[in-house]
KOLTOR-415322 format. One record per residue: z, y, x of N, C-alpha, C, O, CB in turn; residue in three letters. Coordinates in pm, whole numbers, padded with zeros to 5 digits, always signed. Atoms other than C-alpha are relative to their C-alpha. Glycine has a CB too. Layout:
N
ZYXZYXZYXZYXZYXALA...
***
This chain:
184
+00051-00095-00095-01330+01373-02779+00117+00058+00075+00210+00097+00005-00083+00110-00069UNK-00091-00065-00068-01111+01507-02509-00068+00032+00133-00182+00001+00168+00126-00080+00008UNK+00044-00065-00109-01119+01683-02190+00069-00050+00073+00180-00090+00037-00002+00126+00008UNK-00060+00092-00135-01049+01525-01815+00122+00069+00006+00224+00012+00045-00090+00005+00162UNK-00145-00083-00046-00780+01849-01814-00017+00103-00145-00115+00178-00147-00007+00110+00199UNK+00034-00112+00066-00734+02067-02147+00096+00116+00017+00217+00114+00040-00015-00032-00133UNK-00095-00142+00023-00639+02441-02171+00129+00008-00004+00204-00057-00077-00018+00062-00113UNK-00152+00000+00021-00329+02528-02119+00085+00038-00132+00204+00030-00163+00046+00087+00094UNK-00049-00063+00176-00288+02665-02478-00059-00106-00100-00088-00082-00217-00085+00184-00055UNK+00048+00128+00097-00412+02289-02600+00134-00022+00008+00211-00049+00101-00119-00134+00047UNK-00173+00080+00045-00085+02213-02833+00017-00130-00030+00092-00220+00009+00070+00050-00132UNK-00029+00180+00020-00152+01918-02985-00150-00047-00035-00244+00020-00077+00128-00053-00156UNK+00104+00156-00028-00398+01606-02966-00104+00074-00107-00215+00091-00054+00082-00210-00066UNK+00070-00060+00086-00565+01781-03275-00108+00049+00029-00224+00018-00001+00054+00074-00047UNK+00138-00116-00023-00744+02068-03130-00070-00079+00126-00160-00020+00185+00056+00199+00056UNK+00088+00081-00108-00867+01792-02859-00108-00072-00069-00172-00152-00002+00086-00111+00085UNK+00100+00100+00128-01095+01632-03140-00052+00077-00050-00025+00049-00167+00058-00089-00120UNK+00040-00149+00073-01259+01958-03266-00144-00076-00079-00208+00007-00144-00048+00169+00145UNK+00115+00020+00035-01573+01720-03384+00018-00113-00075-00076-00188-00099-00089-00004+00099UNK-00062+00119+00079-01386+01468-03577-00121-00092-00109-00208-00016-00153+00133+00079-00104UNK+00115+00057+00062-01633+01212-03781+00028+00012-00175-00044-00049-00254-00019-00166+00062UNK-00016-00070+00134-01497+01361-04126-00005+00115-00005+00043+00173-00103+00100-00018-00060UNK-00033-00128+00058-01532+01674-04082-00139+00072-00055-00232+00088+00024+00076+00090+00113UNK+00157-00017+00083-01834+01792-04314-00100+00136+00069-00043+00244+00089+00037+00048-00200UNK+00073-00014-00060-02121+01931-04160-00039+00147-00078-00062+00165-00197-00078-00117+00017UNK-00011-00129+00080-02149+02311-04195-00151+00118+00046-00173+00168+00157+00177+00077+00051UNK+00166-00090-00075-02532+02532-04177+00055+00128-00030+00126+00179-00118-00196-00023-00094UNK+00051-00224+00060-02604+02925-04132-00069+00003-00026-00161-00077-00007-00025+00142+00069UNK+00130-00046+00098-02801+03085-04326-00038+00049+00101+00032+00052+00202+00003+00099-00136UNK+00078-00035-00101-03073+03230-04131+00050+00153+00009+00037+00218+00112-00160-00029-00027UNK-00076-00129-00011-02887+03566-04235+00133-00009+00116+00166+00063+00211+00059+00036-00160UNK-00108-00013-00088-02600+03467-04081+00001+00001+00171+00063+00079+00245+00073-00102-00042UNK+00068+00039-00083-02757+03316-03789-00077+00144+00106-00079+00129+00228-00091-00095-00085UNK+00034-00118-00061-02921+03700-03681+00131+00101-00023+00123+00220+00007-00141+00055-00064UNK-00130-00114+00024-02541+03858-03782-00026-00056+00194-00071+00017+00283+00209-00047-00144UNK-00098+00062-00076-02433+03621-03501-00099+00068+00129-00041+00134+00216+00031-00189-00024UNK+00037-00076-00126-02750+03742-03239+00008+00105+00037+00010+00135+00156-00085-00001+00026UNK-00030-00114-00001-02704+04087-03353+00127+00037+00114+00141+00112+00211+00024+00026-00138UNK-00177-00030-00049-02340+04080-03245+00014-00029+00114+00089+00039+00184+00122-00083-00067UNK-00005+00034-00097-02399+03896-02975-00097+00046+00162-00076+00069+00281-00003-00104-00051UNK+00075+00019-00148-02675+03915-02758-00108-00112+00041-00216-00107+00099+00107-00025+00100UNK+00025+00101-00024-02714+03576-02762+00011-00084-00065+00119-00094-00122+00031-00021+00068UNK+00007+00120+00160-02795+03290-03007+00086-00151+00059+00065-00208+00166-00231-00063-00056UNK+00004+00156-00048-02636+02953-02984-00063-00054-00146-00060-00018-00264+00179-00080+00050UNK+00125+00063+00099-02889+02715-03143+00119-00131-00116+00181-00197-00033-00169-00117+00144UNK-00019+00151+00093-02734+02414-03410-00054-00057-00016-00152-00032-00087+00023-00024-00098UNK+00069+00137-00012-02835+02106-03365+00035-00090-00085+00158-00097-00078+00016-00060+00117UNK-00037+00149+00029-02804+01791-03560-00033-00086+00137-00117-00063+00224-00093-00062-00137UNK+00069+00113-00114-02816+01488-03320-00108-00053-00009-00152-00105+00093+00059-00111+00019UNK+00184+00022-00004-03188+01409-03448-00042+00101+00030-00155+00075+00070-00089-00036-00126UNK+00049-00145-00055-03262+01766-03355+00000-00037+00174-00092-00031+00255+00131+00153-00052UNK-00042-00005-00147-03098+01700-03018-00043-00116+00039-00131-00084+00119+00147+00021+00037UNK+00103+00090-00022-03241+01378-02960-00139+00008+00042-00193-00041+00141-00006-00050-00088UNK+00127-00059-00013-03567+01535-03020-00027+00076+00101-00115+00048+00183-00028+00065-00093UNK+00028-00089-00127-03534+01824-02787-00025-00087+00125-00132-00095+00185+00125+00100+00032UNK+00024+00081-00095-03434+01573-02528-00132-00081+00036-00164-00094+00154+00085-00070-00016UNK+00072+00075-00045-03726+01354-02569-00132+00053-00038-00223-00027-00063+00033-00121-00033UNK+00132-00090+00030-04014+01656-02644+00025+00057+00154-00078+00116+00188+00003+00135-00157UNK+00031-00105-00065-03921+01822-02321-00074-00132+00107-00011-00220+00164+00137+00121+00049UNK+00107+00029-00060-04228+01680-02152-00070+00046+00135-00157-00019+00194-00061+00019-00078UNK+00052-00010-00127-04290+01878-01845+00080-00001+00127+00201-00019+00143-00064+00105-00001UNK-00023+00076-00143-04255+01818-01512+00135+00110+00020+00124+00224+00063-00159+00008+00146UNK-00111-00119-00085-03905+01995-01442+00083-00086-00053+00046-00179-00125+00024+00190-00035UNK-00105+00078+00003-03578+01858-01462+00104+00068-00078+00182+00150-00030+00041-00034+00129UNK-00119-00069+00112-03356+01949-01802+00134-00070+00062+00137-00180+00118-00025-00053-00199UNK-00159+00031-00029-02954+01938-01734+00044+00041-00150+00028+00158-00185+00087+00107+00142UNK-00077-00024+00055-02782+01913-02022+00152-00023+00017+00211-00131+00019-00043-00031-00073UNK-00151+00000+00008-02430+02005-02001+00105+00046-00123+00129+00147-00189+00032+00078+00102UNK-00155+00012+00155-02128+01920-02268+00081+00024+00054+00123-00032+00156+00062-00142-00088UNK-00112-00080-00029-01888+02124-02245+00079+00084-00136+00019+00099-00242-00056+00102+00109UNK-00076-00086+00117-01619+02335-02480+00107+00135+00081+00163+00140+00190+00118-00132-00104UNK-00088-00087-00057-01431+02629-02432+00133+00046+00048+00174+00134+00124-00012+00043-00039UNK-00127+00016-00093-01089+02505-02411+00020-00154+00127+00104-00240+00155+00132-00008-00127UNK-00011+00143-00134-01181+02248-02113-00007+00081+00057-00092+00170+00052-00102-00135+00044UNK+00061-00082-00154-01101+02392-01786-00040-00051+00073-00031+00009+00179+00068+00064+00086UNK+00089+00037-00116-01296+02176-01588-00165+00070-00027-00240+00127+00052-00004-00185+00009UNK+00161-00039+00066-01634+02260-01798-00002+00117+00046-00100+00158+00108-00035+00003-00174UNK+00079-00123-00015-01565+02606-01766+00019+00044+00141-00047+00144+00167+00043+00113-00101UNK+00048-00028-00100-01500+02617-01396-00153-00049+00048-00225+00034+00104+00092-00033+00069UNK+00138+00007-00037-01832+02449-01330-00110+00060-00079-00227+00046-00043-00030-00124+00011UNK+00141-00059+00031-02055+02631-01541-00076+00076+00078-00195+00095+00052+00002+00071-00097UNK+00050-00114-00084-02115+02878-01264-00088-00077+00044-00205-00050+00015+00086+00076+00105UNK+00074+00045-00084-02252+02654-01065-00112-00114-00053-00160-00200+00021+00090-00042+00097UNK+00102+00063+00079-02498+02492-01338-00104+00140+00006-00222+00139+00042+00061-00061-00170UNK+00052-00111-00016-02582+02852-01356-00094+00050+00125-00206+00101+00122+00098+00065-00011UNK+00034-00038-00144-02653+02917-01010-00153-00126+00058-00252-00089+00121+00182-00028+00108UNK+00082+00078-00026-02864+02596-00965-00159+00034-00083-00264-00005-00032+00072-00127-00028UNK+00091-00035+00086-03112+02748-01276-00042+00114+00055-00156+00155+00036+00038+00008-00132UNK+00104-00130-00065-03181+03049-01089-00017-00034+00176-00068+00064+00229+00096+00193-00023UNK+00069+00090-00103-03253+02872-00763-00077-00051+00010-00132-00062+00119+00027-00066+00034UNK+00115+00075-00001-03506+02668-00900-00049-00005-00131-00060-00103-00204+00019-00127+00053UNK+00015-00018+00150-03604+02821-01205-00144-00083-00022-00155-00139-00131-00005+00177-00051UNK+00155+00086+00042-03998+02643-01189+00054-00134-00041-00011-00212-00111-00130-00026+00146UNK-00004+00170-00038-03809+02312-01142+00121-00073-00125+00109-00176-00190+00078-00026+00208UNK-00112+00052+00101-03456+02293-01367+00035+00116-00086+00028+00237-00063+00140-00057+00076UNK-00026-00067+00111-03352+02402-01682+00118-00028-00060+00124-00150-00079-00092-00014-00080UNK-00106+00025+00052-03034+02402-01833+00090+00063-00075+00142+00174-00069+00042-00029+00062UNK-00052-00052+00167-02882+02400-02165+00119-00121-00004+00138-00242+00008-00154-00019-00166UNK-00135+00065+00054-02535+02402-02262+00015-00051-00082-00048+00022-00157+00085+00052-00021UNK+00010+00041+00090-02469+02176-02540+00194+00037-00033+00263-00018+00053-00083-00147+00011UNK-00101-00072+00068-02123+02334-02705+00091-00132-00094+00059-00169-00207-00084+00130-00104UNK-00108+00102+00089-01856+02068-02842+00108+00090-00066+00187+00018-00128+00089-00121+00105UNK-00066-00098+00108-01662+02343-03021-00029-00051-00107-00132-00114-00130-00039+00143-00007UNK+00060-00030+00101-01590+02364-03362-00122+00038-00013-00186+00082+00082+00052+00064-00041UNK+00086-00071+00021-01860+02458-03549+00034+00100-00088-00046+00192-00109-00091-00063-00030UNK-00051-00118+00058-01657+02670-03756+00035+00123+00056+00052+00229-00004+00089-00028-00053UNK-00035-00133-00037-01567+02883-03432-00058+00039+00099-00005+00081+00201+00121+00022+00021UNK+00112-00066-00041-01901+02973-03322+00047+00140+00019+00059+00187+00132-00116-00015-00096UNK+00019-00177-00035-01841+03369-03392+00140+00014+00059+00160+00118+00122-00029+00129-00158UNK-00107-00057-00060-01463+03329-03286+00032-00018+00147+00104+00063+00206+00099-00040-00068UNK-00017+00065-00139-01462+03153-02949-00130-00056+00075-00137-00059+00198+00096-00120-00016UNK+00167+00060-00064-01835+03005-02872-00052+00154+00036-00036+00207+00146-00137-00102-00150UNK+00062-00173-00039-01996+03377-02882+00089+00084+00103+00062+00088+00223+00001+00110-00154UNK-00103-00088-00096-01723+03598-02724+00002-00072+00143+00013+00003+00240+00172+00004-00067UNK-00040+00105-00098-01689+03296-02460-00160+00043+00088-00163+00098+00198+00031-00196-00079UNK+00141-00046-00091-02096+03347-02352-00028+00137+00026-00096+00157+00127-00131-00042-00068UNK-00001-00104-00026-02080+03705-02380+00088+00024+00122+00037+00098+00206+00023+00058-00104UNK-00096-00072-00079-01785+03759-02155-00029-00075+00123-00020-00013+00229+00155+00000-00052UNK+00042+00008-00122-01894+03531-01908-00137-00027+00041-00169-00111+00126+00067-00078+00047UNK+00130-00043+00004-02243+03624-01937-00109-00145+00052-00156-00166+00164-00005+00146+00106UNK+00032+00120-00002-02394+03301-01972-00134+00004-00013-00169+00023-00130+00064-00074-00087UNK+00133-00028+00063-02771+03319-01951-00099-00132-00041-00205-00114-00102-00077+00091+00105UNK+00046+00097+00051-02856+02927-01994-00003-00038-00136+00107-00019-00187+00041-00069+00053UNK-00005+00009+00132-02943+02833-02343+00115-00071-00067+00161-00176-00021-00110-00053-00035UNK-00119+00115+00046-02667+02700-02556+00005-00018-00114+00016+00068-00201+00135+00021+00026UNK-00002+00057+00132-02669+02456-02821+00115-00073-00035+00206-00103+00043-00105-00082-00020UNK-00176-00015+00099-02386+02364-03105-00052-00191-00052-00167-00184-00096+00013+00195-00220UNK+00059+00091+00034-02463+01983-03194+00136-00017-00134+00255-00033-00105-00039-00114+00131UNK-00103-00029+00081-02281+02003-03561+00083-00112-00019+00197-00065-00032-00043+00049-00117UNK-00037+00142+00026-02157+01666-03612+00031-00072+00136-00075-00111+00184-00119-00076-00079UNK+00007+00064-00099-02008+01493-03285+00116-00067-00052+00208+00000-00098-00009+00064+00131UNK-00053+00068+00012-01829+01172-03344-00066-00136+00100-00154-00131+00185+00017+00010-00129UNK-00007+00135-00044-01814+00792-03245-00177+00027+00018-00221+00091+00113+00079-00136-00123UNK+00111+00040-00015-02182+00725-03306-00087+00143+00065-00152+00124+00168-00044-00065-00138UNK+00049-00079-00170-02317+01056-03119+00026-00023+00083-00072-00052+00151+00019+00108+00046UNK-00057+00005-00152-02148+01019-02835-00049-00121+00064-00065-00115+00186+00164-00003+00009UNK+00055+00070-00079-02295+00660-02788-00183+00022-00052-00259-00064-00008+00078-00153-00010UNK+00125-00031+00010-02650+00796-02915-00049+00061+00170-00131+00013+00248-00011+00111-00133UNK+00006-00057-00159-02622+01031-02572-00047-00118+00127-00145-00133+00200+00172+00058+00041UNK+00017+00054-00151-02496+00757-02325+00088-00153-00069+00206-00163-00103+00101+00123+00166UNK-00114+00156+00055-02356+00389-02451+00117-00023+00085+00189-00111+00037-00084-00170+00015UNK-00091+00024-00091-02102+00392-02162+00072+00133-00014+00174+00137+00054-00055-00040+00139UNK-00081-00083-00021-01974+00705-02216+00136+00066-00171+00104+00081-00288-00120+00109+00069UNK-00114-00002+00070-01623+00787-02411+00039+00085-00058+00136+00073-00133+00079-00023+00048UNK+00008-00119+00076-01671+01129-02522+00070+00106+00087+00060+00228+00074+00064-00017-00142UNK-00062-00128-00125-01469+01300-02225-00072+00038+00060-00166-00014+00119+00092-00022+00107UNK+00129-00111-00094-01607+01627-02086+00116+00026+00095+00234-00010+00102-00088+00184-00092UNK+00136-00012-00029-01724+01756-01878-00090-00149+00024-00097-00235+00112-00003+00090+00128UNK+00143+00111-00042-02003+01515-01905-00164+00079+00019-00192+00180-00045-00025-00130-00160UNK+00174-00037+00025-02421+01580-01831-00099-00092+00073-00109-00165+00171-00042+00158+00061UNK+00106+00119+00025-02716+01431-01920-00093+00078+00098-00109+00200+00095-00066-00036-00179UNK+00103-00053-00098-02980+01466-01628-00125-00031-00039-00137-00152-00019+00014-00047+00134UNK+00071+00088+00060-03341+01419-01800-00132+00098+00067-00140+00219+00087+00031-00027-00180UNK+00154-00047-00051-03732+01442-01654-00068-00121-00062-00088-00229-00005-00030+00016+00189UNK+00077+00099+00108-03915+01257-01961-00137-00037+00120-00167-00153+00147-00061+00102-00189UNK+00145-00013-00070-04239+01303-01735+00008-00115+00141-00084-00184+00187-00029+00193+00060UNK-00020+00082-00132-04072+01116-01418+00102-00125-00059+00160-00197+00023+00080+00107+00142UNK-00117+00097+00031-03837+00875-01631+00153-00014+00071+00219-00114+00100-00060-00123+00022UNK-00123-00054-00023-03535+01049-01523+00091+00007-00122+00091+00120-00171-00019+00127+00056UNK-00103-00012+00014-03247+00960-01737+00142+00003+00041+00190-00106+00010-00016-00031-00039UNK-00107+00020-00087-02909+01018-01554+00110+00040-00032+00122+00158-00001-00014+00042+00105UNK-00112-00064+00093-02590+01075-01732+00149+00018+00045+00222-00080+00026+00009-00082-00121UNK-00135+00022-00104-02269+01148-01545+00093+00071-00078+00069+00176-00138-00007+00068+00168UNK-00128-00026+00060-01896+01160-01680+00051+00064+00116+00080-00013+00208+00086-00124-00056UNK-00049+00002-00083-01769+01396-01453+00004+00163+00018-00060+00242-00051-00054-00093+00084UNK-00024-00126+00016-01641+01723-01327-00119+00049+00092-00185-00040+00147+00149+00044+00035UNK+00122+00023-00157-01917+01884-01056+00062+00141+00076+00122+00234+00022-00243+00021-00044UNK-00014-00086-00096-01878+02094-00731-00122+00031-00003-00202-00060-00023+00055-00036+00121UNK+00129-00072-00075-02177+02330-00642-00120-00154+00071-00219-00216+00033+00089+00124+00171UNK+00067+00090-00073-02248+02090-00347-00018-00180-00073-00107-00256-00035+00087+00010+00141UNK+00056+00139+00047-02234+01741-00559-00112+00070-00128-00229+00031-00137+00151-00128-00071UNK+00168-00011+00044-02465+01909-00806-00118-00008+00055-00211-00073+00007-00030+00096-00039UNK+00142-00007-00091-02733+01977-00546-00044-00106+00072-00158-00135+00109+00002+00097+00102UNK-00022+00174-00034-02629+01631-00423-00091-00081-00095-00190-00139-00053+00174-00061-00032UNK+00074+00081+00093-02754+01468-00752-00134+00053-00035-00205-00031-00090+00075-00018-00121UNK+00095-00031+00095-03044+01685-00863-00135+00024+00140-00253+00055+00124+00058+00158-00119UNK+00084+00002-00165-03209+01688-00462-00115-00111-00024-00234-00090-00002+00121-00063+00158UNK+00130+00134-00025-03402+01329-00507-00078+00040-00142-00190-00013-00141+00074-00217+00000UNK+00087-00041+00092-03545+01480-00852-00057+00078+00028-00174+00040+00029+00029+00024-00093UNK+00065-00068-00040-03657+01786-00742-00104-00003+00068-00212+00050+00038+00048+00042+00029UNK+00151+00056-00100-03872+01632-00428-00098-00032-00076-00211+00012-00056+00010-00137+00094UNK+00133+00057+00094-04058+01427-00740-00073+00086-00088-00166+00046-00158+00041-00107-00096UNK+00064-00065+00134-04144+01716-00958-00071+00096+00109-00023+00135+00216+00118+00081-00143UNK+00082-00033-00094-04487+01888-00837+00041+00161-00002-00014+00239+00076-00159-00046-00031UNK
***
């Protein structure tokens, strides 16, 4: 896993792999889980990749889900979130979009939370606990695990569309224009 550009406080190759395929798979308790909304504000959900799989292929109505992978020390991810943001309250009947979180999962309350709080993130965001080799081609078989990546999906119109790539405002509205026309 790596990023097209990481943080300037990425030291070594290490903290570029934060989802390594040994690293053992860690749950909250449902206690912990309401510390974390308490504190926050705001929940991020944990996913397994059959969880996330699922979501992907239950969301059934006519609107157009964006999932975007992203982490908190990529600075490409986190300049474009705004403008994932901005596109969800533009056309809130039509697109929906949920962050999917490549962070640790160990630093949910230290860097995932503080990170949506401070830049007041109101799209949903999910933690997928386990990201290695075989997630990453569960997502997209062509794709290499470098973010920013997002999955463009309208189960209802057979919209799968998965792009490795950083986005401007205007190429978002670029790609998500010929979906929109199709959804009633």
């Amino acid at each position: 896993m790596s990023c097209a550009e990481n943080a300037p406080d990425q030291q070594d190759a290490s903290m570029a792999l934060p989802h390594s395929k040994n690293m053992p798979e860690q749950e909250l308790s449902q206690a912990d889980k309401q510390k974390l909304l308490d504190a926050t504000g705001k929940s991020v959900e944990r996913l397994s990749l059959m969880t996330f799989q699922n979501l992907i292929n239950s969301n059934d109505q006519d609107k157009l889900y964006i999932y975007n992978f992203w982490a908190t020390w990529c600075k490409p991810c986190i300049k474009e979130m705004p403008y994932f943001e901005l596109l969800q309250n533009a056309y809130p009947e039509k697109v929906e979009v949920i962050f999917v979180s490549l962070d640790d999962p160990k630093k949910i309350q230290e860097q995932v939370l503080p990170f949506i709080r401070e830049k007041e993130i109101t799209a949903e965001v999910v933690l997928i606990e386990k990201f290695g080799d075989k997630e990453i081609r569960a997502i997209n078989e062509g794709w290499d695990g470098t973010i920013p990546a997002t999955l463009f999906v309208n189960n209802k119109k057979g919209v799968r569309d998965f792009r490795q790539q950083e986005f401007t405002f205007a190429e978002l509205k670029a790609v998500i224009s010929p979906y929109l026309m199709t959804i009633d």
